[in-house]
MIGU-692471 format. One record per residue (C-alpha): residue number from 0; x, y, z. Coordinates in nm, 3 decimals. Example, Ala and Ser with C-alpha at 12.3 -4.5 7.8 and 13.67 -1.06 7.14 Angstrom:
! MIGU-692471
> 0,1.230,-0.450,0.780
> 1,1.367,-0.106,0.714
//
This chain:
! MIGU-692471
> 0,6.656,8.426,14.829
> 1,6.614,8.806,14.863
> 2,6.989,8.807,14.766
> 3,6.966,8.612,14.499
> 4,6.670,8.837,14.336
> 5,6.855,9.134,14.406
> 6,7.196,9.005,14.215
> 7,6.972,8.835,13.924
> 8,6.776,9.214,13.906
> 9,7.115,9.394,13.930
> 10,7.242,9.173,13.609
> 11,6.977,9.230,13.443
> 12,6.961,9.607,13.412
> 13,7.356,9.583,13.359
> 14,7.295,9.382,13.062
> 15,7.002,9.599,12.940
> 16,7.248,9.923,12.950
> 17,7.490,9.705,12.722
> 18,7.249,9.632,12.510
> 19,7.124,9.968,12.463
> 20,7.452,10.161,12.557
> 21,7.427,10.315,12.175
> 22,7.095,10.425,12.182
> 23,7.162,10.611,12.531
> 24,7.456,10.779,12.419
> 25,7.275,10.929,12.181
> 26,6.963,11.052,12.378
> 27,7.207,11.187,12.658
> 28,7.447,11.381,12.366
> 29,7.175,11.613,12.279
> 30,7.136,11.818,11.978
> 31,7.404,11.847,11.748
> 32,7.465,12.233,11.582
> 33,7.460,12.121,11.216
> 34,7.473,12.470,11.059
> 35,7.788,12.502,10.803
> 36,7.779,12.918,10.839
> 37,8.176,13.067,10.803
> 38,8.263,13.298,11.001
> 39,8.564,13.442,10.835
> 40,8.624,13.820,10.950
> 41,8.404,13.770,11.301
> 42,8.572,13.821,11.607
> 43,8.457,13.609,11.912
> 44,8.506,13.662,12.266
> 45,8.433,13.382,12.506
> 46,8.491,13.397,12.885
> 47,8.645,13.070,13.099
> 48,8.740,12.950,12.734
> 49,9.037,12.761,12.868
> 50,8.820,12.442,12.949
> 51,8.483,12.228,12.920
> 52,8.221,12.384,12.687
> 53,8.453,12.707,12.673
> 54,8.715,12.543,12.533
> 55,8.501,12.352,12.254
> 56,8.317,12.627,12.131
> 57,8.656,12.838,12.118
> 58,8.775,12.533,11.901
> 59,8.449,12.538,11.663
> 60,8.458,12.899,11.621
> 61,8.786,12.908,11.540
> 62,8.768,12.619,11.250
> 63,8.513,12.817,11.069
> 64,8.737,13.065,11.071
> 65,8.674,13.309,11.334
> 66,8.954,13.530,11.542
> 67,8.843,13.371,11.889
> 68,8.957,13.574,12.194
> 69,8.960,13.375,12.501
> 70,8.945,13.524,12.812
> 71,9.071,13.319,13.114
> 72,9.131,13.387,13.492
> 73,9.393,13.137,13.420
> 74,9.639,13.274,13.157
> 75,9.910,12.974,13.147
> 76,9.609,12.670,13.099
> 77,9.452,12.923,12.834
> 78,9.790,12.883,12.691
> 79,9.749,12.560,12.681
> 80,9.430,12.538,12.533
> 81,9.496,12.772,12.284
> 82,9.792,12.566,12.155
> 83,9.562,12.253,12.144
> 84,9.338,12.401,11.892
> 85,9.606,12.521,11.701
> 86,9.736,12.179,11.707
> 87,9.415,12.025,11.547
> 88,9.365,12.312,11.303
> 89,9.707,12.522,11.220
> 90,9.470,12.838,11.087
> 91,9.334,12.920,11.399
> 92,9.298,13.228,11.456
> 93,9.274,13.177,11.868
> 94,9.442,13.437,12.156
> 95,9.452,13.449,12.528
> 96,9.399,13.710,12.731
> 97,9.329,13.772,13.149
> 98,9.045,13.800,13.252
> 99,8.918,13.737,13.645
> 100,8.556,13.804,13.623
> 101,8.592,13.781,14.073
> 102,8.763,14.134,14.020
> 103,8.592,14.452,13.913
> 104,8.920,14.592,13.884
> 105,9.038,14.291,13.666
> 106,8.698,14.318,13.453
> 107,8.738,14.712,13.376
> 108,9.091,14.663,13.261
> 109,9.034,14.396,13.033
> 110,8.765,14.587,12.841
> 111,8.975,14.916,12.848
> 112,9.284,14.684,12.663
> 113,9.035,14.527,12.458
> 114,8.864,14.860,12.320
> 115,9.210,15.049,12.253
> 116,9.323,14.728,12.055
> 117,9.018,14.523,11.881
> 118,8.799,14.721,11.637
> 119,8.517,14.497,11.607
> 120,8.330,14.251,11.832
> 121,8.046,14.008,11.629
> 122,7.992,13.708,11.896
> 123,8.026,13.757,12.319
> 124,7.988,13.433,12.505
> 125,7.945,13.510,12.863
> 126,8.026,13.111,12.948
> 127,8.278,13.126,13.281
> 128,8.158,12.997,13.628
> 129,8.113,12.872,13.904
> 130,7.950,12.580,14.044
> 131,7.822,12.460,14.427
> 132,8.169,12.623,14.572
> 133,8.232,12.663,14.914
> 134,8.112,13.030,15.072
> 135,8.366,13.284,14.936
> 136,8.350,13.589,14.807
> 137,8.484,13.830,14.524
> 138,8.696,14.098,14.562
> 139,8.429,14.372,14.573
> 140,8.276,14.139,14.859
> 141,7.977,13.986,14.626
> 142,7.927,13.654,14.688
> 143,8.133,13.402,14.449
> 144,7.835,13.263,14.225
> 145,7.607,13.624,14.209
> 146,7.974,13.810,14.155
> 147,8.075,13.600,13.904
> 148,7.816,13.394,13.709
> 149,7.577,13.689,13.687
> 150,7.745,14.081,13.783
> 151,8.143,13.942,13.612
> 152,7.944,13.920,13.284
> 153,7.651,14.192,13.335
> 154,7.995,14.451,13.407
> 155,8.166,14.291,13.107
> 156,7.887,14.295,12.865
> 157,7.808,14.683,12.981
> 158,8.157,14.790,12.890
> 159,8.176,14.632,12.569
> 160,7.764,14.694,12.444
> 161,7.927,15.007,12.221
> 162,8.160,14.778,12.034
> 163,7.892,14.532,11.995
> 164,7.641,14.792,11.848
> 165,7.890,14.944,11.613
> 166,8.001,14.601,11.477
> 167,7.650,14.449,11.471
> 168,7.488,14.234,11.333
> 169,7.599,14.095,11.667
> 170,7.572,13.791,11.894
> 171,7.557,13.766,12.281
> 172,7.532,13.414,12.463
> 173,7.470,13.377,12.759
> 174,7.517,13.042,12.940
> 175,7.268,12.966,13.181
> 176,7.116,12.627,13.310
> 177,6.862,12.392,13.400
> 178,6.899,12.499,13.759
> 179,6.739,12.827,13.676
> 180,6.405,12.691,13.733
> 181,6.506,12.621,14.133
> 182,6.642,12.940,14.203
> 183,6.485,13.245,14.294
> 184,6.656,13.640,14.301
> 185,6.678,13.682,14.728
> 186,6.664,14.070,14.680
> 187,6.710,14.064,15.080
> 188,7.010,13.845,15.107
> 189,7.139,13.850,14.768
> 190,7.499,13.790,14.865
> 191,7.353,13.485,15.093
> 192,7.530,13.636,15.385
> 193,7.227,13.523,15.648
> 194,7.259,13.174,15.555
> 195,7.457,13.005,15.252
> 196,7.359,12.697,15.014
> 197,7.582,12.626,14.771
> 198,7.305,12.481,14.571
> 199,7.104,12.751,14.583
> 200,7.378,13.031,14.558
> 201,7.414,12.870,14.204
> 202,7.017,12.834,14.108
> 203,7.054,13.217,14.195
> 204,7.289,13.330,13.985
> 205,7.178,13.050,13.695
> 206,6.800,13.284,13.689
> 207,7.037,13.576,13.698
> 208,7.209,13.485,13.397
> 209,6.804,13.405,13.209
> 210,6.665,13.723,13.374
> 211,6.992,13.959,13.287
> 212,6.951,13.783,12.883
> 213,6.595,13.854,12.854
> 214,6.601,14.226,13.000
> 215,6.879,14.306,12.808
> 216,6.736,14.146,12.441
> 217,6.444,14.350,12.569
> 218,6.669,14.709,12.557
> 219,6.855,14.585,12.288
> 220,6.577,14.653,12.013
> 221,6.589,14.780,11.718
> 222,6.989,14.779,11.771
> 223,7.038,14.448,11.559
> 224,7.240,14.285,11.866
> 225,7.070,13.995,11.968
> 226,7.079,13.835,12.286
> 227,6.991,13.426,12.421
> 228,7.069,13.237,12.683
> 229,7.097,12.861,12.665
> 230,7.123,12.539,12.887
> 231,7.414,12.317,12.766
> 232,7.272,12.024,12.951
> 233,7.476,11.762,13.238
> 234,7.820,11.793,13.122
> 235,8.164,11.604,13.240
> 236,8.405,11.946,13.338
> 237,8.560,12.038,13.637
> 238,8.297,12.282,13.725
> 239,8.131,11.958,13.898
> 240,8.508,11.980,14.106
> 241,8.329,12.130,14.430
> 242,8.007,11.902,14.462
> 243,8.103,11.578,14.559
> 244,7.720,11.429,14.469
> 245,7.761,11.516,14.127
> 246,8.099,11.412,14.084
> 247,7.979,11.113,14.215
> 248,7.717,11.074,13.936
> 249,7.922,11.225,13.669
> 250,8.192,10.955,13.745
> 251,7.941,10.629,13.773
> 252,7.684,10.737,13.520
> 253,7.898,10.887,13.254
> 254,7.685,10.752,12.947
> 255,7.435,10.971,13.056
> 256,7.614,11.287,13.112
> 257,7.752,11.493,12.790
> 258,8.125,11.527,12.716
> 259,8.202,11.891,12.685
> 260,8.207,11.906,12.270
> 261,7.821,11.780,12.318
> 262,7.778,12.033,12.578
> 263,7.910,12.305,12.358
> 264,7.633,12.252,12.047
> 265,7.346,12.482,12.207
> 266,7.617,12.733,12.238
> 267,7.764,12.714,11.895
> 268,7.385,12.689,11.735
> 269,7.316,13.029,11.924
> 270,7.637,13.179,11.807
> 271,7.613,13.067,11.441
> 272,7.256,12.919,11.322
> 273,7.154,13.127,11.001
> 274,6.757,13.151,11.101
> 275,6.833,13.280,11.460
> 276,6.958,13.575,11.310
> 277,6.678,13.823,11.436
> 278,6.568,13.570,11.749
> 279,6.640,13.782,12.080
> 280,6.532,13.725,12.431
> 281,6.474,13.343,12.385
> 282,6.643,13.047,12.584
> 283,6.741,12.734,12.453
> 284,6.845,12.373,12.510
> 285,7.013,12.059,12.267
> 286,6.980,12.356,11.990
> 287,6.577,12.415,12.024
> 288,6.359,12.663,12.224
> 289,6.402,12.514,12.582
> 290,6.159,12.623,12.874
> 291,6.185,12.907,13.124
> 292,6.072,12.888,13.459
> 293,5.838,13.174,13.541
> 294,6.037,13.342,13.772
> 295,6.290,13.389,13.474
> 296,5.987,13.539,13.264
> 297,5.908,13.792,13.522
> 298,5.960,14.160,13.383
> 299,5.972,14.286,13.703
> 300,6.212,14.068,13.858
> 301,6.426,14.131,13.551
> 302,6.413,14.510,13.579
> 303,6.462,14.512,13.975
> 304,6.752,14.267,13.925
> 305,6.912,14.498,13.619
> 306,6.882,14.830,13.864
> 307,7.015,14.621,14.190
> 308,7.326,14.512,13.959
> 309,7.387,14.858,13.874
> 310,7.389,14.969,14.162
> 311,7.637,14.753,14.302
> 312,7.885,14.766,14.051
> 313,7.845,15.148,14.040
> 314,7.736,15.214,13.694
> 315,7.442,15.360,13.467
> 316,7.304,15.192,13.172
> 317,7.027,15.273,12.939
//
């Protein structure tokens, strides 16, 4: 009898999803960037733009006609990207470059190229990461998700604030997530080398990214270079690759998870929308104001966490 109730229950709910499969869909794809602006004469540079939401907001850039730079640790899939978009849309206006954002080294000669040869920078999306990998560690010894999804970009972004200020009004993204709200900044383990979580190694670096967005909109002043971080929601990439839980849930609940083009609209609305032009310091979700935990509002932690990062990459900024 149990049996029975439990297969009659089971069909049920599998015929209610049919039913309102539709309606679903279009709750889980979020808010949809519906702002026409050109942006004919900007150049863009996104990081990890050879996939997932990198890849889709390097395509929507580029068809409102934007010279999109993509920076990828991978040069020959970036390739491949690249020559999808031109595919689609023949004028785009779309080039690769290296970029490992696990290697100072890497980082410092990328900008140094970049400076000598681009004269102007209007939009930097700091959008490569990591996700839940295994305990490794970057080149300069930081740990993977800190090194990358938070001090890669912080480096990056320091070398390249002049070009941003000179070409301004000017744009920086920065992709955080949900998970910010379960991390917190372990000032006395930040490299998690007294006990790892992959979990929480990400949650870490995901306040990081909210903290490092609102401290530097909160410099940035006066400077007409604005600065937001935003949430792109659950989305189907192979950052997911190293968790098997949410591979798990991406793969059996995929009408609830975004594809990446869906994840990209927060990140495209930041980039693009007309009335954020003077909005700085604010985070954002499905293309609205979106909640920050406190421990991403605290001033203090922001500040401690901007002098920490400087002092571990080995560089001064105002």
């Amino acid at each position: 009898m149990l049996l029975l109730l439990i297969i009659a229950g089971l069909g049920v709910v599998t015929l209610l999803v049919i039913l309102f499969a539709p309606h679903i869909r279009k709750y889980a794809a979020g808010g949809v960037c519906t702002s026409t602006a050109r942006l004919d004469g900007k150049t863009v540079l996104i990081t990890g733009a050879n996939t997932g939401i990198g890849k889709e907001t390097a395509r929507d850039l580029a068809m409102r006609g934007a010279w999109v730079i993509m920076a990828c640790r991978d040069v020959e899939k970036g390739e491949e990207a690249a020559a999808s978009i031109r595919a689609e849309y023949p004028k785009a206006q779309v080039e690769v470059r290296e970029l490992d954002l696990a290697d100072t080294c890497s980082i410092r000669a990328f900008a140094q190229k970049f400076l000598r040869e681009v004269n102007n920078l209007h939009i930097l999306i700091n959008n490569a990461g990591v996700m839940m990998c295994p305990y490794t560690k970057t080149i300069d010894g930081f740990e993977m998700h800190i090194g990358v999804n938070h001090l890669g970009h912080f480096l990056l972004t320091s070398l390249l604030i002049g070009l941003l200020k000179r070409s301004a009004p000017a744009r920086i993204i920065v992709v955080s997530s949900l998970a910010h709200n379960f991390g917190w900044v372990r000032f006395h383990d930040l490299h998690s080398q007294g006990s790892y979580n992959s979990g929480l190694a990400y949650c870490q670096s995901k306040l990081a990214n909210v903290l490092f967005a609102r401290e530097l909109a909160r410099r940035l002043k006066g400077t007409n270079v604005t600065v937001n971080s935003v949430h792109p929601g659950t989305v189907n990439t192979d950052l997911v690759r190293h968790s098997t839980l949410m591979t798990i849930f991406i793969t059996f609940l995929s009408m609830f998870v975004k594809t990446p083009r869906e994840g990209a609209q927060t990140t495209i609305y930041c980039a693009v929308a007309e009335e954020l032009h003077s909005v700085s310091g604010k985070h954002f979700s499905d293309c609205a104001p979106a909640f920050v935990a406190p421990q991403g509002r605290s001033e203090e932690t922001a500040r401690r966490l901007w002098d920490v990062s400087c002092e571990l990459l080995g560089i001064e900024w105002d």
